[in-house]
N, C-alpha and C positions, 0 to 999 in steps of 0.2 A: 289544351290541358291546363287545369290550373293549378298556381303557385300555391293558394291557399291547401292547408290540411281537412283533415275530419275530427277525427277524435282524440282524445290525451296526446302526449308525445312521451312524457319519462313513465308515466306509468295509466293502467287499463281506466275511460271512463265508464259511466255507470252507464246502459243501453240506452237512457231517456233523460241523459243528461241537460238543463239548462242550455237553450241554446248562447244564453249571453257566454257561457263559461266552453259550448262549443269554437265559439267566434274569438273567443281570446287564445285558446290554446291552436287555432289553427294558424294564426298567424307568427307563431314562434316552432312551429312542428319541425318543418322541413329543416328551416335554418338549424335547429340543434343537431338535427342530424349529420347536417354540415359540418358541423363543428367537432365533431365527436370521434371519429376516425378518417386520418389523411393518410393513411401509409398503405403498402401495398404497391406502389409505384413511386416513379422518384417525382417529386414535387413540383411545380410550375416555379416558375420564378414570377415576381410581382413586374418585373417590368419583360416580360416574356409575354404575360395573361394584357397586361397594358397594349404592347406593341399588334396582339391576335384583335383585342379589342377593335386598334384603330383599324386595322387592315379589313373587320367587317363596317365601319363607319364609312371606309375609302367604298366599298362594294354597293352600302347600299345609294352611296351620292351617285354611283354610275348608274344604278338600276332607274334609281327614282329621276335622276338628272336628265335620263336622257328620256324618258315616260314624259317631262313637259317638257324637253324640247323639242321632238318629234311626233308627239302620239296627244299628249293634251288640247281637248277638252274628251279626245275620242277612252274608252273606257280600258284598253288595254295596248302595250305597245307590242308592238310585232320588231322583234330588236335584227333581225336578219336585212331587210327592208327599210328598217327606222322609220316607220311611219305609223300611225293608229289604227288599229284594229275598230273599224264601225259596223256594227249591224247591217247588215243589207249588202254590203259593199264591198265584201270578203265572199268567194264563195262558203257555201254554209257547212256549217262542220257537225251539225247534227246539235243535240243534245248538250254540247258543250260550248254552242252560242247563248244557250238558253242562260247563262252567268250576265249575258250583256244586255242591258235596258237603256243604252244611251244616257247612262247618269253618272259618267267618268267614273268607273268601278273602281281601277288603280287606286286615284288619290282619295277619296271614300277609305277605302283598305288601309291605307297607308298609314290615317289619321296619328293614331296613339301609338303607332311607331315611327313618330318623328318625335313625339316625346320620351319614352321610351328611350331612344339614343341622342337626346337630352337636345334636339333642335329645336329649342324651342319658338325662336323667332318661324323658321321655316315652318314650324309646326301653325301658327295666328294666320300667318301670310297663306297655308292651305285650306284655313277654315272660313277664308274671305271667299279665297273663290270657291268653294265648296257655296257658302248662303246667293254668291253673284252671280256663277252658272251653271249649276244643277238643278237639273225640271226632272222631277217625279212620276210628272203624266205626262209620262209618250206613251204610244201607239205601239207598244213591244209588246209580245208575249215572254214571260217570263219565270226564270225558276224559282216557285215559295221559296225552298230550301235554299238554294243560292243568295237568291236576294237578304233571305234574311240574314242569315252567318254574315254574308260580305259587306251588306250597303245597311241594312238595321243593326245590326252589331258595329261595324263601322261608324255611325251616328253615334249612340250612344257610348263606344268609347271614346272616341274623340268626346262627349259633351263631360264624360266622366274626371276626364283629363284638363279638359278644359276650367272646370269648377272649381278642381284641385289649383289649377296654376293663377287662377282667379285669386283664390283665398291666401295665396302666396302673399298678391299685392305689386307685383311686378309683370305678369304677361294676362294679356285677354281681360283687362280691367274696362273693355267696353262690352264684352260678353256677356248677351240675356239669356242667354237658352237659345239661340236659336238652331242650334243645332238638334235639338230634343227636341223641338217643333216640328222639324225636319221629317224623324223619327216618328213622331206620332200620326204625319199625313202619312208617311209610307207606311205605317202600321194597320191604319182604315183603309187601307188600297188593298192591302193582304188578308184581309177578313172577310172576304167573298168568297176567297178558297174555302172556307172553313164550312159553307152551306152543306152539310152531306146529313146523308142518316145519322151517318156513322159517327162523325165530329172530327173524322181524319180530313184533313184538308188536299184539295186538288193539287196537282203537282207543280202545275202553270197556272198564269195567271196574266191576263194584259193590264197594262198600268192605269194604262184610259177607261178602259170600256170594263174590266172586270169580267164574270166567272157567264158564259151560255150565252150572250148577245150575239148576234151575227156577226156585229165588227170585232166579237172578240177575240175570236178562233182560235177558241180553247173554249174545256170544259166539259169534253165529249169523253177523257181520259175514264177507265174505270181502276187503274192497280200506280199505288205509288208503292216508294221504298220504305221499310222500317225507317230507315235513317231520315229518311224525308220529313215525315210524319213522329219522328220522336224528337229532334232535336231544333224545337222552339220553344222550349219552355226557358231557359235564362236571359234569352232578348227581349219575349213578349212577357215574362214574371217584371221582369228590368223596368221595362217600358211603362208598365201600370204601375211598381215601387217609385219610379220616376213621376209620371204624371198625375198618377189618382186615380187612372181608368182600368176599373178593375178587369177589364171584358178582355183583354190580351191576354193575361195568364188565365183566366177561366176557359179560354178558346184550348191554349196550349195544354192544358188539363186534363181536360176532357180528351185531349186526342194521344195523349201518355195514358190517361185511364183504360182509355180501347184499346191499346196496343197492348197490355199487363194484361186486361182480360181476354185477349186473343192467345195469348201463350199457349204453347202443347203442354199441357198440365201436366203429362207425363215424364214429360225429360226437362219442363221449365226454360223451353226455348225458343226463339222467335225466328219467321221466316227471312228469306229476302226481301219480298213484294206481299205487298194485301190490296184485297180489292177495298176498293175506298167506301164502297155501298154497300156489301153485303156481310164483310171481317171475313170474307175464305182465306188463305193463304194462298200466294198463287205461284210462288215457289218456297216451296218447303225445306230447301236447304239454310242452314244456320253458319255461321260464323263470326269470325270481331275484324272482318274487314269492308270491301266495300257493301255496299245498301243497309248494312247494320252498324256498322262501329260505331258515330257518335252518340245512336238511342242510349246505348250503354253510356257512356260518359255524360251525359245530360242527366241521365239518374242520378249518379253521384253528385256531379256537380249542383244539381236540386235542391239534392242535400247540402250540401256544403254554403250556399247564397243562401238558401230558402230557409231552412232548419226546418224541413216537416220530416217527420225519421218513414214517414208511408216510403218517400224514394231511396232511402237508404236502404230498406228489407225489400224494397222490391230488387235492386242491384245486387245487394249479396245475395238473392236467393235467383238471379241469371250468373250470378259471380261464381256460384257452385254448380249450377250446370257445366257453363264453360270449364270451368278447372276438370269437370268427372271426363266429359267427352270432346271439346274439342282441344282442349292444353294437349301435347302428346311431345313434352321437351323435347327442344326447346322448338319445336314446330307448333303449329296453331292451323288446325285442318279443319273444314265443312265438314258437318255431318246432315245426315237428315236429321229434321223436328222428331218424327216418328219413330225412325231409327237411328239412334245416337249414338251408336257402336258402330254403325255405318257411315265410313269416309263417303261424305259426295263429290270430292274432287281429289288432284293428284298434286295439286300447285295450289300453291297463295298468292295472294295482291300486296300489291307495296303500302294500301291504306292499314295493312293491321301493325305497321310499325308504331301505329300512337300505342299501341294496347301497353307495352313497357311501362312508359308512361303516365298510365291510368292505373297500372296493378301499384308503382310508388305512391300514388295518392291513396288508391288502397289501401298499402301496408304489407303486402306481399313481395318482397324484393326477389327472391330469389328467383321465381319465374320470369320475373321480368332481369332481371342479369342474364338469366338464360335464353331467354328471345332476341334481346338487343344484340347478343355476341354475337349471336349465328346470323343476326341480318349484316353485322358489321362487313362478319368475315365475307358475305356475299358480295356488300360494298368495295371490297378491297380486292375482289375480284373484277369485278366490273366495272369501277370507278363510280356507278350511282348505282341505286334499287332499282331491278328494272320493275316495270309496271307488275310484272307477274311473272313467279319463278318457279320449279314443279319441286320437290320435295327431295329430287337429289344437287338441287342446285342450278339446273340449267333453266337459261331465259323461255319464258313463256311467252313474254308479252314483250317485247325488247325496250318501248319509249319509255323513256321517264321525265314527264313534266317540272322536274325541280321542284319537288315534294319534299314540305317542310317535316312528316312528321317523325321522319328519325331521330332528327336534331330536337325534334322535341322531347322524345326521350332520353336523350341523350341529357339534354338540360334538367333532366327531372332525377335521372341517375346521379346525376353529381351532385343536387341537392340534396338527395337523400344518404348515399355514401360519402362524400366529399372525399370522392378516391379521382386521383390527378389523371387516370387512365383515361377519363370522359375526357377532360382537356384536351390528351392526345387525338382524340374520336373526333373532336370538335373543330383540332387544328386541319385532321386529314380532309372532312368537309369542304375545309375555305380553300385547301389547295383544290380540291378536283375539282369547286365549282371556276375556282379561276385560270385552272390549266385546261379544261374540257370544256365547258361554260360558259365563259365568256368573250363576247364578241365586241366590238368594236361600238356597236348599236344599244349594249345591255348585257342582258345573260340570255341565253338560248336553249329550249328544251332541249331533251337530247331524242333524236329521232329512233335512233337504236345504238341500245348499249354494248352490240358488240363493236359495232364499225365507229362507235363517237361521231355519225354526223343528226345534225342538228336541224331544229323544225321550229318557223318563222312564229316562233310563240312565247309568253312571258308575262305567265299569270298573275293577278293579283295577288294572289296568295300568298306569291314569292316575295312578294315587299311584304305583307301584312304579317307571315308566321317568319318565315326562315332565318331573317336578319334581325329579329326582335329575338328570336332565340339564342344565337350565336352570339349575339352579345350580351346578352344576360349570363349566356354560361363561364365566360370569360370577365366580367364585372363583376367591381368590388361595390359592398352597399354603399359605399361613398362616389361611386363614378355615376350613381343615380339619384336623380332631383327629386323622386320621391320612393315611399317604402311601396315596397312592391307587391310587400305580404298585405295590405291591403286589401289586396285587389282577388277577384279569380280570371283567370283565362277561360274565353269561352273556347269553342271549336276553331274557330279563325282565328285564336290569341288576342280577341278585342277584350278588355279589360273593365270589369264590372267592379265597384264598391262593395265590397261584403257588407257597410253598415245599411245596404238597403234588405237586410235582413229582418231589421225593426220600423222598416218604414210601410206607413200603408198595408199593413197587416190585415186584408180585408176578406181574404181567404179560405174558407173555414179547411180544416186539414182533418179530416174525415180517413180512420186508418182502415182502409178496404185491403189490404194487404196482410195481416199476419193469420188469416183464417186459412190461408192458400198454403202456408209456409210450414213445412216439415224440414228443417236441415238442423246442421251439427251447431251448434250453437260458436264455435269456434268464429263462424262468420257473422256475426253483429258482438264482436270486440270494438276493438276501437279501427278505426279506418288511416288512421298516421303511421308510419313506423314509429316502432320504439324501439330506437336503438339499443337499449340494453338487453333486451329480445334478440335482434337482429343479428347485432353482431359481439356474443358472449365473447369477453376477453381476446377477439380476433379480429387485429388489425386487418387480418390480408384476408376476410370473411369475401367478401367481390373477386378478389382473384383467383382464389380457391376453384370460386361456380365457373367462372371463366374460364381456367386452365384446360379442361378438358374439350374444348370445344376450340379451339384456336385453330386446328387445323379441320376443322368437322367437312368443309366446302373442299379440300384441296385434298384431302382424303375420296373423296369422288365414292366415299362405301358408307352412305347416308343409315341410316337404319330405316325398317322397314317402311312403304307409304300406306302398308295397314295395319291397322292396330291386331293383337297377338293378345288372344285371352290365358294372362299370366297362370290362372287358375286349371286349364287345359294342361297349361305344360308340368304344373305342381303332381295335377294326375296321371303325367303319364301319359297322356292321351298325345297321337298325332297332331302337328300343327295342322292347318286345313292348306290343299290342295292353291296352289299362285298359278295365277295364270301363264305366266314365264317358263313354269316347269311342265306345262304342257303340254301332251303326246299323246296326237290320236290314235294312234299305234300302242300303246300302255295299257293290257286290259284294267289293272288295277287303275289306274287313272276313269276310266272309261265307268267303274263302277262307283265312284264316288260321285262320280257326274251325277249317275240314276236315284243317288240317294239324296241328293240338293234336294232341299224345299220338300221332301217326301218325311222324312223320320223325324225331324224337332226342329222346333225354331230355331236351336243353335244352327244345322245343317243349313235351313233356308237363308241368315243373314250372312253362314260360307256361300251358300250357292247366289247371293245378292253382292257379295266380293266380288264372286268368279268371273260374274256375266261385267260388272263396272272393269275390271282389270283387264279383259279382254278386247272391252272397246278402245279402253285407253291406251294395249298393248298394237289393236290392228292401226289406229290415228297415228303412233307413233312412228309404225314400219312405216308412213304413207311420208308424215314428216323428213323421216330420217334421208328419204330420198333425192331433195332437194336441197340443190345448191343454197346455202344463207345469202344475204346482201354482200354488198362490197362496198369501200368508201372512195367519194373521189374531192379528196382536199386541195384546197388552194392555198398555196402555200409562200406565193410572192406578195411583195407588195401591193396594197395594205393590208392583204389579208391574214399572212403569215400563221396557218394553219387553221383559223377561228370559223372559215365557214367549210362545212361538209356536208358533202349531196353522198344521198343514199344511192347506190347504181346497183344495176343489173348483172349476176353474172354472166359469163358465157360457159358453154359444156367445153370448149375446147379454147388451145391458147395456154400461155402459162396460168396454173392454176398459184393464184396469188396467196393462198394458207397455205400453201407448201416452199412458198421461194420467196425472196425478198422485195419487196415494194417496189415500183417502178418510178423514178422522178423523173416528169423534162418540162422541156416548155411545150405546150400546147401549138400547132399551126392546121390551118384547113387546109381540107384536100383539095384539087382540082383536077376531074369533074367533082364535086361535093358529094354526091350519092357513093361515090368511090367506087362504080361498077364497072371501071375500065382502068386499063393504065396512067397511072398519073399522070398528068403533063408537068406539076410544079415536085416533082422529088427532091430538087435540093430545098424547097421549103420545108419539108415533113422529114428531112434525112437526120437521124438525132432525134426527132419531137416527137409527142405522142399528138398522131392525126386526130382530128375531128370530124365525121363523116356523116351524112345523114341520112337516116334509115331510111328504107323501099328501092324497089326496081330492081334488083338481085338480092342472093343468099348474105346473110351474115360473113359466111367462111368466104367467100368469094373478094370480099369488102377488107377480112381481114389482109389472104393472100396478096392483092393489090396497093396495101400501104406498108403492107412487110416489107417487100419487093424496090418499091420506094427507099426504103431506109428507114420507116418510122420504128419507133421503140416500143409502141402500145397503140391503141384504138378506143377511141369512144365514141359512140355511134348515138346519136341524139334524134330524137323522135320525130318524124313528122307531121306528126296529130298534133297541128296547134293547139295549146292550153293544155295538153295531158301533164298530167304531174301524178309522184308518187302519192300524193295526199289522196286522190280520188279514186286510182288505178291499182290492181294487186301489181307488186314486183316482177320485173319481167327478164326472163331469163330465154338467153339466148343460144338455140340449137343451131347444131353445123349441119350441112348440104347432103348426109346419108352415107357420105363416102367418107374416106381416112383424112381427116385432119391433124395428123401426126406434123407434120409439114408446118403447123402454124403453132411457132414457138412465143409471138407475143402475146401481154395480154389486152385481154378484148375487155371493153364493160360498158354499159347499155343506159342512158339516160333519157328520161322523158323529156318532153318539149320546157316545160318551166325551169326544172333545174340546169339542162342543157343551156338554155338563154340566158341563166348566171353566168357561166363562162362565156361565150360571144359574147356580152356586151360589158363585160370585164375587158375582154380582148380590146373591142373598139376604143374603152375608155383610159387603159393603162400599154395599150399595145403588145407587152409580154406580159405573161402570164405563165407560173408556174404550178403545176398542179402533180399530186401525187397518189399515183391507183397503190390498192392496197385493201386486204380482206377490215382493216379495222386503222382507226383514225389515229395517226403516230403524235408525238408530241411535238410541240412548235419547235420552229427551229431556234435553238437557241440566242445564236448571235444575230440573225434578223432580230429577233422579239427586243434581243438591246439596245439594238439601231434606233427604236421606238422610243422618242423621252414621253414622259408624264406632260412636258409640257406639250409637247402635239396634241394631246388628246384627241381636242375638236376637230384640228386638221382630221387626223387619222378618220373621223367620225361623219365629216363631210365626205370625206374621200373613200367611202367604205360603201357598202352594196347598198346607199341610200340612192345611188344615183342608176344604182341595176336594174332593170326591170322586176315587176314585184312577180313575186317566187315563191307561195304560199305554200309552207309544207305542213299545215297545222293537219294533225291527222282527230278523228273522232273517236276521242277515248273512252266515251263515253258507251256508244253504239257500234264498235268497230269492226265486229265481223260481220256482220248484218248488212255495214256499207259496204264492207270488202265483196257481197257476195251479190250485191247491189252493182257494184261497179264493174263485174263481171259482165252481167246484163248491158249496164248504159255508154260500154267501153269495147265494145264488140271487133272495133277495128286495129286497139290495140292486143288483141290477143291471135288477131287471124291469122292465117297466113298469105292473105289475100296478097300482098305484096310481097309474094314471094323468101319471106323472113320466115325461116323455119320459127317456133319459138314456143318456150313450155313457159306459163305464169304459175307465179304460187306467189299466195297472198303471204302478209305477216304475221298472221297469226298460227303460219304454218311453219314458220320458220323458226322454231325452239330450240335447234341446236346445229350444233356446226359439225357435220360428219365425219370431219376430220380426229375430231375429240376420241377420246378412246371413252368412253361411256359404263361407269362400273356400276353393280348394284349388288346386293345382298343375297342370298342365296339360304336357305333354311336352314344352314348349318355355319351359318354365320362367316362364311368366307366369299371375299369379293370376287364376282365375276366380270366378264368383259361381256358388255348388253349388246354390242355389236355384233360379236360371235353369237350370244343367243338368236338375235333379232335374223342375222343368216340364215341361222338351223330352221329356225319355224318359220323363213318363206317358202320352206318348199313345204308346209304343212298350214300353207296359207289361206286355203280354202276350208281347212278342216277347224282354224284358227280364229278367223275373223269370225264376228256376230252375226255379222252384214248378210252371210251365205248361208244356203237351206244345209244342214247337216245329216238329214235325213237319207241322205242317197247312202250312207257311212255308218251310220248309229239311228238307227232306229227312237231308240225310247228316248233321244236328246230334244226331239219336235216337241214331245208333252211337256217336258222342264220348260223348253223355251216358251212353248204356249201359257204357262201358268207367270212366266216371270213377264209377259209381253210390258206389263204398266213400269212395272221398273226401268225396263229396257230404256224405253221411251223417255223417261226422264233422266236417265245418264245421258243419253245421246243430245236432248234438252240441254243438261248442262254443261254439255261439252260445248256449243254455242254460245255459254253465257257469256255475257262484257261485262267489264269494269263499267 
């Protein structure tokens, strides 16, 4: 996101204003608004925002400190582990290795967030070894889009930074550019992608060999992302305002040009994916989260560096799309291109948190006050965003990589209100990330946000955006060595020169856009807030939008996840038929069926609800069935709470979301399979056993170390290398008969995460660990035992010397590997070994059964979805999609024959990944 504004601040400019008189008022926009109302909450104190400050200074020296002490020259650190993350050398995680080219991504990233939180020396001493050992041309295949945001934007803010401190007269006064050099080979390595019909560039790319060679292995690709393919125009504009070479922004152009002219003319929206050769769309759902969100912000931002007003009307006229059909306060839902009154999903991604963000540079606060609360209040549920959350609240997607973009909004709220609430928003941040967070090694994703445990990963990003933000939002213009209004934020937060607005102007700017454009003119105003606008005579204007929303998530009675034509109910007219209400047994229900898709396109796009609400009502009953994860934390020395393995439930045993956590020390059984009476029971009498799966039942295993005296059970895989990263979650059935009898509890770990414990044990002797549906908070008075000055100790002595335990899951591609690993994991699902045993993957695990689950009801009163979701299994057959309904209702086969293409693309998108 960037700091920089758009248009006036105190009052409207003209549409085609000068851009020199653009470029002056952007750089004082934000800050007036800063300035201009602080009430509505009670105020920071200056050595409060000081002391928040230092405490993100302390976080980012652990993240970035321990990245070269453990993981440098390799490109990311794996903080679980403490060791570098290499290409090749990791098993592969899909699509989300594709960020790694062996050219130390981390410290790249990092660059102008050492300056940034004013390290300066640190900052010369990263750009030494940055020109001493970063090679360009390896033999990687790699992401355009990645590379460019992280390692080309990285370049260049560091070289933009660098200039600056140059011209100071005091740091980098041996600096030629060489970091721009840098920049420029890796710019000509990335313009092979660029060969197409079309001018949208390939997705991948090898560093060495480039785009269709044999050794390149890539190039065969036909469909990237909107976002792929929209959001290089401010590194490659950058890079030719930098060098002179004008052919990077004419590449980048060209391939925003085709993307403008690919839009559904009709609703003015763009897909997920396009094919790179032919402009199809090749998924048709729209949104402002992942595959789309920074094309959007690149238009702005275009505007804002560039001054051609072509990208400003092209984003207000996507800006008014979004607001008619997918805004639905404070929620932000897919729709189809086609049909834009038609939700195409039931949940969001945690990528549409920038959008907040991007509506304040817009000028729009109120939507965006109204998205930020409602992600908060999810935040403060969960302790982070989870990847993907459904529309009443509950996790979709449970991981959250320690995703900057909240805090990005968050920092762009408070510039534009300078209401002390974002402070508080920004405090709660720095605690979750350092109560749940972090480890010993770094900071650690979070594997699932309901249990808190944690997956052996620690993206660049997380140094490049998250800590450059948190401290900006808690800095005063004096705790910064330079102005910051300067500058814009790219997507990554690397920081570009606005004055290269007027440099190397070679461009011609050709307005192909306002021939296309029919909107209210309301949208090409000025793009800054004005606060006199904003907030007439009302200090507490932010609290106000907020107040009604504070309890929206804990209220559990969401408002509807389909949009309700307001106009319908002005008439009089019936709402349309939810799938929720019903009943094959309802003649009147039954008739309205017959009239879908038959009487008016109103009827068809109810009858195109009914059949999406159905699939996603029968997916649900299938989810709801299944046990969620469980956590199994380590809770002694050194680890004192910091690492958590994701385990397996069991059907039987104490059910750990209904009763309280179980702590011991850990001891193994003997025989170890545990398929016979113990011989060591005063070793396991008190402790929860360790036992390793096959050669008898589960319940047999438990019975035998009950009997013992153990307290609990965890039974660890025998499939060497199996881990939850590769395998769906596996969940542990009892022997067919009553296991009433087995009162403790059980819970299931694969071979990787299991061998963090044993060779913890070998290495520390005891070990304490603690089962539990969700990961408790450290223990207090251990964590104090812990001085600052151990650190290193603590860091040595921490799972660097564990066996590597790789939990990095594929966020990118992740039910496709889940269903992938079904296939190539065949013997962890069997019951060849006599282990009764039901799997369910993660992506099926959206909620926790135990929850009382409410939702909306036509008449505006909360139900209990669980009661629903009972009633209509016994009308399961008549309910589901899935099954022929013909044997029951006759005339339902021809609706369902006519809706077949639709069908197929809900069911489509119910597959989709982040």
């Amino acid at each position: 996101m960037s700091e920089a504004g758009g248009r006036g601040c105190g009052s409207p400019v003209p549409q085609r204003a000068p851009w020199s008189l653009v470029a002056a008022t952007a750089a004082i926009c934000l800050v007036s608004a800063t300035s201009v109302w602080t009430a509505g909450a009670e105020p920071m104190s200056r050595e409060e925002k000081q002391k928040l400050g230092n405490q993100v200074l302390e976080m980012f020296d652990h993240a970035y400190g321990n990245y070269m002490e453990h993981a440098y020259p390799a490109d990311e650190l794996m903080p679980l582990t403490c060791r570098g993350r290499v290409r090749g050398q990791e098993p592969s995680r899909g699509d989300v290795d594709d960020a790694l080219g062996k050219f130390s991504l981390t410290l790249i990233d990092s660059l102008d967030t050492l300056v940034v939180l004013n390290k300066t020396k640190e900052f010369e001493d990263a750009v030494r070894k940055v020109l001493r050992d970063v090679n360009l041309d390896n033999d990687v295949v790699v992401s355009v889009f990645e590379t460019n945001i992280r390692v080309l934007g990285g370049l260049l803010g560091g070289h933009s930074l660098a200039i600056m401190l140059k011209g100071k007269g005091e740091y980098m006064q041996w600096y030629n550019d060489e970091l721009l050099q840098m920049a420029k080979q890796l710019g000509y390595k990335l313009l092979p992608a660029f060969n197409t019909t079309s001018g949208l560039p390939y997705p991948r790319i090898n560093l060495k060999f480039g785009i269709r060679k044999p050794e390149a292995r890539t190039g065969t690709e036909t469909d990237t992302c909107t976002a792929c393919a929209g959001t290089l125009i401010l590194e490659f504009a950058a890079l030719s305002r930098f060098t002179g070479a004008t052919i990077f922004e004419e590449y980048a152009r060209k391939a925003l040009d085709f993307l403008w002219e690919k839009r559904q003319r009709s609703s003015n929206l763009v897909g997920v994916t396009i094919n790179i050769h032919t402009g199809d769309w090749v998924r048709k759902d729209s949104g402002v989260g992942a595959g789309i969100d920074s094309y959007y912000e690149y238009l702005l931002k275009a505007y804002v560096l560039l001054g051609d007003d072509s990208f400003l009307e092209r984003f207000n006229t996507h800006y008014d799309a979004i607001m008619r059909y997918i805004s639905q306060p404070p929620l932000l839902l897919d729709v189809h291109i086609h049909k834009p009154l038609l939700n195409a999903r039931t949940w969001m991604d945690a990528l549409l948190a920038f959008f907040p963000g991007l509506q304040v540079l817009k000028g729009d606060i109120r939507p965006a006050i109204e998205t930020h609360e409602m992600l908060y209040q999810v935040i403060k549920k969960h302790n982070f965003l989870p990847e993907a959350f459904t529309t009443d609240f509950r996790v979709h997607w449970a991981q959250h990589p320690l995703r900057p973009e909240f805090a990005e909004s968050t920092y762009f709220l408070y510039k534009a209100t300078g209401d002390p609430y974002y402070l508080e928003v920004g405090k709660t941040l720095i605690e979750n990330l350092n109560k749940y967070a972090r480890v010993p090694c770094g900071f650690a994703a979070m594997k699932d946000v309901r249990t808190g445990s944690h997956e052996d990963r620690m993206d660049s990003f997380f140094l490049a955006e998250m800590f450059k933000y948190l401290y900006l939002l808690f800095a005063d213009k004096e705790d910064i060595i330079f102005d910051i209004e300067d500058y814009i934020f790219t997507t990554e937060a690397h920081l570009l020169p606005l004055w290269l607005s007027t440099t190397n102007q070679s461009i011609s700017k050709k307005n192909t856009t306002s021939e296309y454009t029919e909107l209210d003119d309301s949208n090409f105003d000025w793009t800054c807030p004005n606060t006199q606008i904003l907030f007439p005579n009302d200090p507490l204007y932010a609290q106000s939008i907020r107040e009604p929303l504070k309890n929206v998530v804990d209220k559990s009675c969401p408002r509807g996840i389909i949009r309700v034509r307001e106009e319908s109910f002005r008439s009089g007219a019936k709402p349309p038929l939810r799938a929720r209400d019903f009943m094959a047994t309802n003649p009147e229900h039954l008739e309205i069926l017959k009239k879908m898709g038959a009487a008016s396109s109103i009827d068809a796009e109810d009858g195109l609800r009914f059949m999406q609400e159905m699939i996603e009502l029968s997916s649900q009953q299938q989810k709801e069935q299944q046990l969620p994860p469980r956590a199994v934390q380590i809770v002694s020395h050194p680890f004192f709470g910091r690492v958590v393995l994701t385990a397996g439930p069991a059907q039987f045993g104490l059910d750990l979301s209904k009763h309280k956590e179980t702590r011991g020390f850990v001891a193994s059984s003997k025989p170890y399979n545990g398929c016979s009476e113990l011989t060591n029971p005063e070793a396991v009498m008190g402790k929860i056993a360790l036992i390793q799966r096959g050669q008898c039942m589960f319940a047999e295993k438990a019975r035998n170390i009950q009997n013992a005296g153990a307290i609990g059970g965890i039974v660890i895989d025998d499939n060497e290398g199996s881990s939850s990263d590769t395998a769906p979650l596996f969940q542990m059935a009892g022997d067919g008969k009553d296991t009433d009898d087995i009162k403790i509890p059980m819970l299931f770990l694969f071979s990787k995460e299991g061998s963090i414990i044993l060779d913890a044990i070998r290495e520390y002797e005891e070990v304490e660990v603690l089962l539990s549906d969700k990961a408790k908070d450290r223990d207090p008075e251990m964590e104090n035992e812990e001085q600052p000055s151990s650190e290193n100790d603590s860091q040595n002595q921490s799972a660097e010397q564990i066996s590597s335990s790789s939990q990095e899951v594929d966020l990118v591609d992740q039910e496709s590997s889940e269903e992938n690993s079904l296939n190539s994991h065949p013997e962890s699902l069997s019951p060849a070994d006599m282990d009764n045993a039901a799997s369910i993957s993660p992506s099926e695990q959206t909620s926790n059964p135990t929850e009382n689950h409410e939702t909306t009801n036509l008449n505006g009163e909360c139900t209990d979805l669980d009661n629903q979701l009972q009633e209509q299994s016994e009308t399961e057959e008549d309910s589901n999609p899935n099954v022929s309904w013909g044997k029951k209702v006759q005339p339902i086969d021809s609706i369902l024959a006519d809706w077949n293409e639709d069908i197929e693309a809900f069911e489509m998108m119910e597959k989709d990944e982040l």
